[in-house]
C-alpha positions as CSV (number, residue, x, y, z in Angstrom):
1,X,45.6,81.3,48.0
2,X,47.0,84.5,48.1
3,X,50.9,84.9,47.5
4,X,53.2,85.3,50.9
5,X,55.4,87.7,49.4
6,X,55.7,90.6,47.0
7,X,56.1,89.8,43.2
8,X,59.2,91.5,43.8
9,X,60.6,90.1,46.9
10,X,59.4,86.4,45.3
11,X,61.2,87.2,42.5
12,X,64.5,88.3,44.3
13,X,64.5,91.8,42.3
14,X,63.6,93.9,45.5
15,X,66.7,96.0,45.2
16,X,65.5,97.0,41.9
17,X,62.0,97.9,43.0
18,X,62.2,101.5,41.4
19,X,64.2,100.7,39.1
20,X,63.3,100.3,35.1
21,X,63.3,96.4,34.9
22,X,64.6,94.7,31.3
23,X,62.0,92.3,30.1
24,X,65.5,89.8,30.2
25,X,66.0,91.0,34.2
26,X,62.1,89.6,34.9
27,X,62.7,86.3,33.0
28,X,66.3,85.3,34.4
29,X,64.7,86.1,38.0
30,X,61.3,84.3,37.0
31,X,63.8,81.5,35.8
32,X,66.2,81.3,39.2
33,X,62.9,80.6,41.3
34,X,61.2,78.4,39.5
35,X,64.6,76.6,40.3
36,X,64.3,77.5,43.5
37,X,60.7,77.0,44.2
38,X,60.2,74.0,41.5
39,X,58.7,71.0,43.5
40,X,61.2,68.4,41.0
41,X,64.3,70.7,42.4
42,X,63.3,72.0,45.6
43,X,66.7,73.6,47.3
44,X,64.3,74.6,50.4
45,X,63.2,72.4,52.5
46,X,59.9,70.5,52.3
47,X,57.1,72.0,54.2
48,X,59.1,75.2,54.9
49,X,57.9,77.7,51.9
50,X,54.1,77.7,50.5
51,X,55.5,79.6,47.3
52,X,54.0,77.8,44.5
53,X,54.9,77.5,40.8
54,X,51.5,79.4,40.3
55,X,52.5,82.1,42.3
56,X,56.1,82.5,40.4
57,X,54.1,82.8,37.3
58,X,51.7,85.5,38.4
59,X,54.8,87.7,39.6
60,X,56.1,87.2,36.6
61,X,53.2,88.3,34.5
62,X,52.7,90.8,36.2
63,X,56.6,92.6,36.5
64,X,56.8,91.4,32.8
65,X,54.1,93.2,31.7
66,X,54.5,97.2,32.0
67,X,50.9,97.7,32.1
68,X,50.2,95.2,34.7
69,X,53.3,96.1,36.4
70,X,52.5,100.0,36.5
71,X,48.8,99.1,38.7
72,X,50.9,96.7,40.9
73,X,53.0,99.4,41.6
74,X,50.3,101.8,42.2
75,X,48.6,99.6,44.3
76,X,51.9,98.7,46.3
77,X,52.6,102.1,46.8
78,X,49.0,102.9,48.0
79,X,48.8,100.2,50.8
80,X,52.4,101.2,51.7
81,X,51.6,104.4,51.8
82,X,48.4,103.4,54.2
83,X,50.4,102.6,57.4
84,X,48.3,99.6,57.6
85,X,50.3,97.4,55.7
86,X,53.7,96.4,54.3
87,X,55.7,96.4,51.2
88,X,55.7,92.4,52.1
89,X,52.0,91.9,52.2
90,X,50.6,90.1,49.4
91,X,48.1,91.4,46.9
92,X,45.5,88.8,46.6
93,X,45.2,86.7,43.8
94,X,42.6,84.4,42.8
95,X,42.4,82.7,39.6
96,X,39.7,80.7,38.8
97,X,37.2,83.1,40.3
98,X,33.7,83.5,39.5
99,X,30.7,85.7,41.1
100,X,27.6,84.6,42.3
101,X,24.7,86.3,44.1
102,X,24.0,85.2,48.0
103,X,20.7,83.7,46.6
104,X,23.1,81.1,44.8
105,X,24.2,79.4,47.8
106,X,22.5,77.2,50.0
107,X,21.9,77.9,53.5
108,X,22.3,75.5,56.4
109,X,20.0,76.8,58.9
110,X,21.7,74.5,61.9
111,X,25.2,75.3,61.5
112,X,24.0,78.9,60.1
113,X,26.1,79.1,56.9
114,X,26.2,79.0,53.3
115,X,28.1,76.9,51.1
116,X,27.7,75.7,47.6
117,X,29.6,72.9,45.7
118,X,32.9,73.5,43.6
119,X,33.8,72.0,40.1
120,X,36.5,69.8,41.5
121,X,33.7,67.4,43.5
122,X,33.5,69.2,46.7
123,X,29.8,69.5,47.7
124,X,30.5,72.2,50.2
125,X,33.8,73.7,48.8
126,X,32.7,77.4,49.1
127,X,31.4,77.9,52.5
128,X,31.0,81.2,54.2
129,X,29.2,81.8,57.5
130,X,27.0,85.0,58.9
131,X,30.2,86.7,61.0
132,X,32.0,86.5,57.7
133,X,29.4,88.1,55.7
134,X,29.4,90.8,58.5
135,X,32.9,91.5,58.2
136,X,32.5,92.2,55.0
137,X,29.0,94.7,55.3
138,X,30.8,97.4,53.5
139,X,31.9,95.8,50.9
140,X,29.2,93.9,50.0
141,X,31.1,90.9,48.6
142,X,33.4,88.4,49.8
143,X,35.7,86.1,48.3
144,X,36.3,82.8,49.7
145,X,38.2,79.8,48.0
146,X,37.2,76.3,47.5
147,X,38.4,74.3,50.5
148,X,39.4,71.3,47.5
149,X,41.5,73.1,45.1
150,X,42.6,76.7,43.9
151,X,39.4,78.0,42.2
152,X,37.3,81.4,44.5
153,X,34.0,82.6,44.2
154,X,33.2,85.8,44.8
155,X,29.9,86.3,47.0
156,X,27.7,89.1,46.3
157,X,25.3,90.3,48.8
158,X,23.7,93.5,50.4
159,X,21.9,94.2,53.8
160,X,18.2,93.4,54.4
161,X,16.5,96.5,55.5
């Protein structure tokens, strides 16, 4: 699951954005929302936020680190800068992920996609089907998450000719 917010919006340290962060500033905010966010001591109600622990912890690798936090930045600033997005929209995330070829999955001829099992028990946790591969042409991969738990794949393929 990707996160809903920026690391810096989930971390409450928007207004310091541009600003150099202490590696103390990053762990008190990391610290407030794993109050906040903490299933044991939710403050918000149930159901209401999909921020996870998981999530928290990736922001706060990432701002923590300078190095991680200098391509995050680049990258925020490039799909900013895009028009097509927000400062708000999440950078993807997937942890867990491992990359397969097409040829890896199995193909369902009647329902007309692919799927392979997952780890966690899930005989057909990684499914993708034709439209989504087609989407995707220009890329040639996909990711797609297990429909069990948190683990991706990432789906390499190319056209036929």
């Amino acid at each position: 699951m990707a996160v809903t917010s920026n690391y810096y919006r989930l971390l409450n340290l928007e207004s310091k954005q541009e600003a150099i962060l202490s590696a103390a500033e990053v762990k008190q905010a990391y610290r407030r929302a794993l109050l906040l966010y903490h299933p044991d001591k939710v403050t918000i109600e149930p159901g209401k936020s999909d921020v996870t622990v998981d999530d928290i912890a990736l922001a706060y690798k990432t701002l923590a680190d300078p190095t991680l936090r200098a391509e995050y930045d680049d990258w925020l600033r490039t799909v900013v800068e895009a028009g097509s997005l927000t400062s708000s929209t999440p950078r993807p995330r997937h942890t867990g992920l491992e990359t397969v070829d097409l040829d890896d999955l199995d193909y369902d001829e009647p329902t007309g996609k692919w799927s392979r099992g997952c780890r966690c028990g899930d005989e057909k946790g990684f499914m993708v089907s034709q439209l989504e591969l087609e989407q995707q042409a220009n890329e040639g991969e996909i990711i797609v998450g297990c429909k069990g738990c948190s683990l991706w794949l990432r789906i390499l393929f190319g056209e036929e000719e």
